[in-house]
N, CA, C and O atoms as a GROMACS GRO file, in nm:
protein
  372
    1UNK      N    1   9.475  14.874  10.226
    1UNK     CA    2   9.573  14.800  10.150
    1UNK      C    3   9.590  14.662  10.213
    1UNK      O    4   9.569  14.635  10.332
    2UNK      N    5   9.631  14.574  10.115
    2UNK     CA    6   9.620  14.429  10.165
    2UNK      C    7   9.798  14.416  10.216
    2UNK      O    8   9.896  14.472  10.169
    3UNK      N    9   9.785  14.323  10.322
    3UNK     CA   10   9.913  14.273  10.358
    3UNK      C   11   9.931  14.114  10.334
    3UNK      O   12   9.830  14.047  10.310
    4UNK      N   13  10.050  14.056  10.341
    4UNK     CA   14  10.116  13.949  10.273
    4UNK      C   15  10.033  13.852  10.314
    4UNK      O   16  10.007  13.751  10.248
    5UNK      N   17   9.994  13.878  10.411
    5UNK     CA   18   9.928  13.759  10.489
    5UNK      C   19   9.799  13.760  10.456
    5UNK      O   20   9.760  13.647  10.426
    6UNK      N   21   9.711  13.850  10.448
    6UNK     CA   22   9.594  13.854  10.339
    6UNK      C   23   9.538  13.774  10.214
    6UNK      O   24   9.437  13.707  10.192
    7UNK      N   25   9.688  13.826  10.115
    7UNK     CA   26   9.702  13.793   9.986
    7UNK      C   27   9.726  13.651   9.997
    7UNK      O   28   9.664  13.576   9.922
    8UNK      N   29   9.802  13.608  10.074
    8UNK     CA   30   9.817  13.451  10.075
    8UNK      C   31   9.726  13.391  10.143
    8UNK      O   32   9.691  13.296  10.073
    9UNK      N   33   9.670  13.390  10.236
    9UNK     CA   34   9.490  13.338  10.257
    9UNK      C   35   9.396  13.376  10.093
    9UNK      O   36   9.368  13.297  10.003
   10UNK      N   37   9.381  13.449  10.098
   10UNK     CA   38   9.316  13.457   9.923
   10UNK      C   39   9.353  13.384   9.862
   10UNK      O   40   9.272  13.292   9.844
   11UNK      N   41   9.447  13.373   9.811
   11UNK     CA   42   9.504  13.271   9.760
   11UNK      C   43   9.502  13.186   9.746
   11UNK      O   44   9.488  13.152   9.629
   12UNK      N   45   9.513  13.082   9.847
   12UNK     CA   46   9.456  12.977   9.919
   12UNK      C   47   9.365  12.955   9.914
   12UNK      O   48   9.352  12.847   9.857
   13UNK      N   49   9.224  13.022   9.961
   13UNK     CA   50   9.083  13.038   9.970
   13UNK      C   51   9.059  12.981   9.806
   13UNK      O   52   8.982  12.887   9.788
   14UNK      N   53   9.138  13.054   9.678
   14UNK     CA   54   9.068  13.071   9.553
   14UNK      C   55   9.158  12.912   9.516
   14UNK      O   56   9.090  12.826   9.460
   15UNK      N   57   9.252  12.890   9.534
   15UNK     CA   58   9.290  12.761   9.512
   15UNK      C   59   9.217  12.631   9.522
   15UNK      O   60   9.206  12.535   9.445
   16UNK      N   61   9.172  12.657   9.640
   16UNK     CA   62   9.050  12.574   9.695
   16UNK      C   63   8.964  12.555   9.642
   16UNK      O   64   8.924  12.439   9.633
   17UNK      N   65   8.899  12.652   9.584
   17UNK     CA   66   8.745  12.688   9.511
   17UNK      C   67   8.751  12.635   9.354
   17UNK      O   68   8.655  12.602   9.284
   18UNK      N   69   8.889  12.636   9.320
   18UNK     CA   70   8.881  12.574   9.179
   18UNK      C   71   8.973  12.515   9.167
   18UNK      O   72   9.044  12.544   9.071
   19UNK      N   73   9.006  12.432   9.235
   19UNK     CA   74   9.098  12.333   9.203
   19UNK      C   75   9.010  12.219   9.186
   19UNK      O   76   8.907  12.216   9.254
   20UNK      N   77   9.040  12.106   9.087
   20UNK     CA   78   8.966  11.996   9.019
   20UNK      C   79   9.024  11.915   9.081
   20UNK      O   80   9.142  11.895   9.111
   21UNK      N   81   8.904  11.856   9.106
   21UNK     CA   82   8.942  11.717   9.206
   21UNK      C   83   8.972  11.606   9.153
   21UNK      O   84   8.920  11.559   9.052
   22UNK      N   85   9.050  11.561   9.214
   22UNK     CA   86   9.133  11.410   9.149
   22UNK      C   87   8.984  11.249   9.135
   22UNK      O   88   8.904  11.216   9.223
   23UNK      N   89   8.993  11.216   9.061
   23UNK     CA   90   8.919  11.135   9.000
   23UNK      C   91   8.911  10.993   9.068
   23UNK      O   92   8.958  10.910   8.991
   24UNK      N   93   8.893  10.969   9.118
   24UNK     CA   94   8.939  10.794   9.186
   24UNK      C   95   8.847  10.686   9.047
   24UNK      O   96   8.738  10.686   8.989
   25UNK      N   97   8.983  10.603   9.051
   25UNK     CA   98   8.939  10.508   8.934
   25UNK      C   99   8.918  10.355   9.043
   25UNK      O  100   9.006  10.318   9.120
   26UNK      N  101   8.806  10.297   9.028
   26UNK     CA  102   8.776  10.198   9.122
   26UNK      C  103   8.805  10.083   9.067
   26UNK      O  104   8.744  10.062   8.962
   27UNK      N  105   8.882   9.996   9.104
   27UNK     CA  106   8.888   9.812   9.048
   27UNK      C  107   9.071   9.891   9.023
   27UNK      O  108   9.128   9.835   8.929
   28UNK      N  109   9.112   9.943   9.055
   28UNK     CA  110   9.253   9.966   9.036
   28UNK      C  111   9.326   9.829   9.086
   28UNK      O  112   9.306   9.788   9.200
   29UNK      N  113   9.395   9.772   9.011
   29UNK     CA  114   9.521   9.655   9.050
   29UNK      C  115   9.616   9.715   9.128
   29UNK      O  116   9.663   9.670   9.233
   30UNK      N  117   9.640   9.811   9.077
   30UNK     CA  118   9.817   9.883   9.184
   30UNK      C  119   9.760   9.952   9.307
   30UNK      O  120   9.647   9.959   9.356
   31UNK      N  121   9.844   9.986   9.329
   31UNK     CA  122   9.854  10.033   9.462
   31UNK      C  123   9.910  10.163   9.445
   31UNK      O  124   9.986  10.168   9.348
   32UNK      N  125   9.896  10.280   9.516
   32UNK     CA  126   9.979  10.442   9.512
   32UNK      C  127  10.119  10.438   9.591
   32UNK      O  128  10.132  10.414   9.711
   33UNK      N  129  10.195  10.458   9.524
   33UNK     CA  130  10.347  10.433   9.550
   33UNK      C  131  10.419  10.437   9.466
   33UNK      O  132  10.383  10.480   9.356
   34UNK      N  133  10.558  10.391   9.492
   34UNK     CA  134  10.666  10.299   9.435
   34UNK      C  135  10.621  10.187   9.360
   34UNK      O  136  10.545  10.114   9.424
   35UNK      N  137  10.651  10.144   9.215
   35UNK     CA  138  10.658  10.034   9.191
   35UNK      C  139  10.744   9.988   9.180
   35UNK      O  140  10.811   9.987   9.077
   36UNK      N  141  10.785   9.909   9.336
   36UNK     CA  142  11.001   9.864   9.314
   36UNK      C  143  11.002   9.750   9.323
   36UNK      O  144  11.113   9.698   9.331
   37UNK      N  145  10.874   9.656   9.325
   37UNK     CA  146  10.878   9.514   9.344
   37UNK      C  147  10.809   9.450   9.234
   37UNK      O  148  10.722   9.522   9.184
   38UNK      N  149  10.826   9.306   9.168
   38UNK     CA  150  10.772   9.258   9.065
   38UNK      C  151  10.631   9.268   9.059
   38UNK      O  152  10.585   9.301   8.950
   39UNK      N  153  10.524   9.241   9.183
   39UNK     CA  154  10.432   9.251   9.155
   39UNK      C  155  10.342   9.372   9.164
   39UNK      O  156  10.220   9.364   9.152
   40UNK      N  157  10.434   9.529   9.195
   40UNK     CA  158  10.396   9.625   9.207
   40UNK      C  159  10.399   9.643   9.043
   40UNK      O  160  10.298   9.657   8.974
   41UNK      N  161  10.488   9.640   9.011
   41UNK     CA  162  10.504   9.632   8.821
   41UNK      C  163  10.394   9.559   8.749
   41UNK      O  164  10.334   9.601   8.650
   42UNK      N  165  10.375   9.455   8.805
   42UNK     CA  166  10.269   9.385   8.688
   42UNK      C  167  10.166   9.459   8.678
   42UNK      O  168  10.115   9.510   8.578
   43UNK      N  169  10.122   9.464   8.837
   43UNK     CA  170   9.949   9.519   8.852
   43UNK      C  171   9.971   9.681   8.804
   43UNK      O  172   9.866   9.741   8.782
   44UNK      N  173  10.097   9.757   8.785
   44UNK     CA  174  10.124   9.872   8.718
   44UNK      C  175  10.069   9.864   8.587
   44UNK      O  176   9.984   9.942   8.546
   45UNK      N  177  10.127   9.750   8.506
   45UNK     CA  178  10.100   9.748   8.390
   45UNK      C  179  10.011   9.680   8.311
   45UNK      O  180  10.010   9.661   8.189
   46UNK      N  181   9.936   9.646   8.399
   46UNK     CA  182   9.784   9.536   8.385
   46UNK      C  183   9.722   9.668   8.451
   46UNK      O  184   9.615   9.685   8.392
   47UNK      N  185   9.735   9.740   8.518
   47UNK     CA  186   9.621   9.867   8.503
   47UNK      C  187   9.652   9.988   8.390
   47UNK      O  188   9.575  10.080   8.362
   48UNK      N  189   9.739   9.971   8.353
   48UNK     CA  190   9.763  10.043   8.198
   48UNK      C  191   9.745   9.962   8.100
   48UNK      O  192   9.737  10.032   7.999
   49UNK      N  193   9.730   9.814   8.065
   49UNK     CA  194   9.668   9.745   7.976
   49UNK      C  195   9.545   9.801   7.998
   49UNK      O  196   9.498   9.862   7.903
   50UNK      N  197   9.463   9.794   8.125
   50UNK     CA  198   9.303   9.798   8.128
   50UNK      C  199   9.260   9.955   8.073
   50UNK      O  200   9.160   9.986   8.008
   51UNK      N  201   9.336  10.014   8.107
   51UNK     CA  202   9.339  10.174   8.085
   51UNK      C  203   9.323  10.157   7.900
   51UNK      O  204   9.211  10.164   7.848
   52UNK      N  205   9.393  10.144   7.854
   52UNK     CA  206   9.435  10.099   7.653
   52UNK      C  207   9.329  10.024   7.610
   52UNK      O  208   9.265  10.045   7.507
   53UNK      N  209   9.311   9.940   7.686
   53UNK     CA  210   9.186   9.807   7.626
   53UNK      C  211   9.040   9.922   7.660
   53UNK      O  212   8.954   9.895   7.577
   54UNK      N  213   8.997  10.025   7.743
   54UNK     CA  214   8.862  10.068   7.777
   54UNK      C  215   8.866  10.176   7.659
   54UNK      O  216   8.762  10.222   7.611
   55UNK      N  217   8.991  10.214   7.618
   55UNK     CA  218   8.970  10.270   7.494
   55UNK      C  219   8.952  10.255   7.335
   55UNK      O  220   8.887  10.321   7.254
   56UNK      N  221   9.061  10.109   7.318
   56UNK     CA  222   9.043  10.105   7.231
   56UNK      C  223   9.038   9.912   7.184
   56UNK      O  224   9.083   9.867   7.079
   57UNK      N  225   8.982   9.845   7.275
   57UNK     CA  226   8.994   9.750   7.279
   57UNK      C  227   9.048   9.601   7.292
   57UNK      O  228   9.016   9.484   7.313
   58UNK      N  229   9.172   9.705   7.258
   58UNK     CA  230   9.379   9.557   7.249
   58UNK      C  231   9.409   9.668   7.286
   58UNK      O  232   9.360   9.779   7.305
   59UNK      N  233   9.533   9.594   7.294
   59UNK     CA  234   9.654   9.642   7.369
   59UNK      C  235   9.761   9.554   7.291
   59UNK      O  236   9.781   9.434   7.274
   60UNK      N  237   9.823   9.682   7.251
   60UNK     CA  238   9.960   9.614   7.198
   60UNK      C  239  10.083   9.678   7.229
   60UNK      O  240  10.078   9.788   7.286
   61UNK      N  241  10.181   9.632   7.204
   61UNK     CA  242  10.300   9.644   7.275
   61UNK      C  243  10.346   9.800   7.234
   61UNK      O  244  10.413   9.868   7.311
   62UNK      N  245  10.315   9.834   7.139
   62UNK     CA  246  10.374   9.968   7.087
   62UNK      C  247  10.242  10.115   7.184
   62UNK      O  248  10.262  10.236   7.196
   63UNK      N  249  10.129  10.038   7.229
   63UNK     CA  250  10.068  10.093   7.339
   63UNK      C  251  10.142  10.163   7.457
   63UNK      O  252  10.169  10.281   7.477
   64UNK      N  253  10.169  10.037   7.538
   64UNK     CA  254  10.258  10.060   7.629
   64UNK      C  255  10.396  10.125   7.644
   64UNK      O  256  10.445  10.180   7.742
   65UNK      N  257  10.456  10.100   7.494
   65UNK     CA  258  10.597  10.142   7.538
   65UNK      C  259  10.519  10.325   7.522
   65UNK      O  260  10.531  10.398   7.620
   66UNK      N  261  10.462  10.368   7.422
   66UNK     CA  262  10.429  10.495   7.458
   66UNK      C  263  10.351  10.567   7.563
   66UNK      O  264  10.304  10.680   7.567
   67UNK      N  265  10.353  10.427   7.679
   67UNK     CA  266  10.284  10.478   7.820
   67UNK      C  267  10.453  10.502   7.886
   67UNK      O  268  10.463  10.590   7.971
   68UNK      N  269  10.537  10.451   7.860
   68UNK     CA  270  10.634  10.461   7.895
   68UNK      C  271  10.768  10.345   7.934
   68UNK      O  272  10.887  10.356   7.962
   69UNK      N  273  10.679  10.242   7.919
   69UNK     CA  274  10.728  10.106   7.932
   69UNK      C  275  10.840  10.071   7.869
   69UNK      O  276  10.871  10.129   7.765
   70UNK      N  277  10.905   9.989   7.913
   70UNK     CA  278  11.032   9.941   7.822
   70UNK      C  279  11.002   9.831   7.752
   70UNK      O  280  10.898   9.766   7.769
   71UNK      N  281  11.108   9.798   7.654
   71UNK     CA  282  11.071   9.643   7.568
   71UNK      C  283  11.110   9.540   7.672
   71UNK      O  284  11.048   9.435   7.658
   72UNK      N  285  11.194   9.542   7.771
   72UNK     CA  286  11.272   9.448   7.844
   72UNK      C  287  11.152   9.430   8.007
   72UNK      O  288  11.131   9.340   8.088
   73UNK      N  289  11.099   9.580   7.985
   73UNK     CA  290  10.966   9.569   8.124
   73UNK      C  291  10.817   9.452   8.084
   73UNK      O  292  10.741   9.390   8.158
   74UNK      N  293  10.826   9.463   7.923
   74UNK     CA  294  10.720   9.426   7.863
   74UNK      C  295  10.739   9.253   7.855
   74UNK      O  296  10.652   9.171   7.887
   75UNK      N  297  10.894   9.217   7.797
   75UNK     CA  298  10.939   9.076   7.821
   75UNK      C  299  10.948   9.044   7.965
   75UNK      O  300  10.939   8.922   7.979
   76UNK      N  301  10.959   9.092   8.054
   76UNK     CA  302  10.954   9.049   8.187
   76UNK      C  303  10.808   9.043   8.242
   76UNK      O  304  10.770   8.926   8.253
   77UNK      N  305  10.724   9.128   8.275
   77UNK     CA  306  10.615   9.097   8.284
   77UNK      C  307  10.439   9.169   8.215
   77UNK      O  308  10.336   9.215   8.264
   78UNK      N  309  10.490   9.140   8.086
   78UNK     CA  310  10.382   9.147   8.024
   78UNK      C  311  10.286   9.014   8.045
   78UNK      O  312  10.168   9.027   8.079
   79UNK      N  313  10.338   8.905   8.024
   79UNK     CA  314  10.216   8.831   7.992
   79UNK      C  315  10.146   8.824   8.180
   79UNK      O  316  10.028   8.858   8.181
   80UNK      N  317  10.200   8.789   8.316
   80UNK     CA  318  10.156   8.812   8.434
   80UNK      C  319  10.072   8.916   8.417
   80UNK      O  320   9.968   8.912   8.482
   81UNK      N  321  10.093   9.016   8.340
   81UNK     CA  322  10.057   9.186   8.370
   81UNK      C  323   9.869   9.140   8.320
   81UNK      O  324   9.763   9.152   8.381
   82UNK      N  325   9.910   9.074   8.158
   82UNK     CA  326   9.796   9.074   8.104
   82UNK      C  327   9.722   8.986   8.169
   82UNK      O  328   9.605   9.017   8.151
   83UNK      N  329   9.732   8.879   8.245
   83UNK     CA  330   9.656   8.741   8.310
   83UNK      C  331   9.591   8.842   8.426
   83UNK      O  332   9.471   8.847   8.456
   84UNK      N  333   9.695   8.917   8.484
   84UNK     CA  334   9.570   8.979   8.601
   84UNK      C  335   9.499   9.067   8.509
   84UNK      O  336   9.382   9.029   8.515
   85UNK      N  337   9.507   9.166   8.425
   85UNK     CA  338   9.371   9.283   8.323
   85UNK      C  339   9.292   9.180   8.257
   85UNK      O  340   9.204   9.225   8.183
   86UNK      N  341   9.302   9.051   8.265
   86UNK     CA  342   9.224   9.007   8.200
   86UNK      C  343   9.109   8.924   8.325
   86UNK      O  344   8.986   8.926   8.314
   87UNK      N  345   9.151   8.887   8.386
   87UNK     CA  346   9.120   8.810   8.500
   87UNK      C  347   9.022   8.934   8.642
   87UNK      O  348   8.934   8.905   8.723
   88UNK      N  349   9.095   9.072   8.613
   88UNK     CA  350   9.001   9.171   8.666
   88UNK      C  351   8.892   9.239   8.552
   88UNK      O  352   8.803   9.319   8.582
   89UNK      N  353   8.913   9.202   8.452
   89UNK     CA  354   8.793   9.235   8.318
   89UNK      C  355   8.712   9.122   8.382
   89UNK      O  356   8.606   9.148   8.440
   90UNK      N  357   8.762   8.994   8.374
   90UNK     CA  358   8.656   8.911   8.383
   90UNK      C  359   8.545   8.898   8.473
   90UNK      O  360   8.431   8.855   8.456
   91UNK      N  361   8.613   8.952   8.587
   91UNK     CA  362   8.542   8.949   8.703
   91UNK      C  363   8.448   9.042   8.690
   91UNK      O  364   8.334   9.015   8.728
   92UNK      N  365   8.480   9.180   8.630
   92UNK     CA  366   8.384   9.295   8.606
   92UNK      C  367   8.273   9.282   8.557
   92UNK      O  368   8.165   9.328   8.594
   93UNK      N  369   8.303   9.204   8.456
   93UNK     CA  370   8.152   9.161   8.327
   93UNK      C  371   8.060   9.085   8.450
   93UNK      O  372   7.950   9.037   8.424
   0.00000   0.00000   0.00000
């Protein structure tokens, strides 16, 4: 018979074995964190412009707010947001 301590190494062991590994997206603007500062926000939302634009080419405002964005996040720094996704597109090509 198995004991607790068994079952939870197994456990573990099988967690391991199929758990899907996180994806790294390369040319990322943000940074992993907090976005509590203005320019943590832009490059937030200039890597969710770039994210919208690889799918479907624009990006429009009704995009974003269903990424989660506000109308008042979008008047504050949308257009900064878009000058860097556009300016890290450019560089890509």
């Amino acid at each position: 018979m198995l004991n607790a301590a068994d079952i939870i190494a197994r456990a573990a062991a099988f967690k391991a074995a199929h758990e899907t590994p996180r994806l790294t997206q390369p040319g990322r603007l943000s940074l992993s964190g907090p976005t509590d500062t203005p320019e943590a926000v832009r490059r937030k939302m200039a890597d969710d412009m770039r994210d919208i634009a690889a799918l479907k080419e624009s990006v429009e405002a009704e995009d974003l707010i269903a990424r989660g964005w506000t109308r008042e996040a979008l008047t504050l720094y949308g257009e900064d947001a878009r000058a860097l996704a556009n300016a890290a597109r450019e560089r890509r090509v």
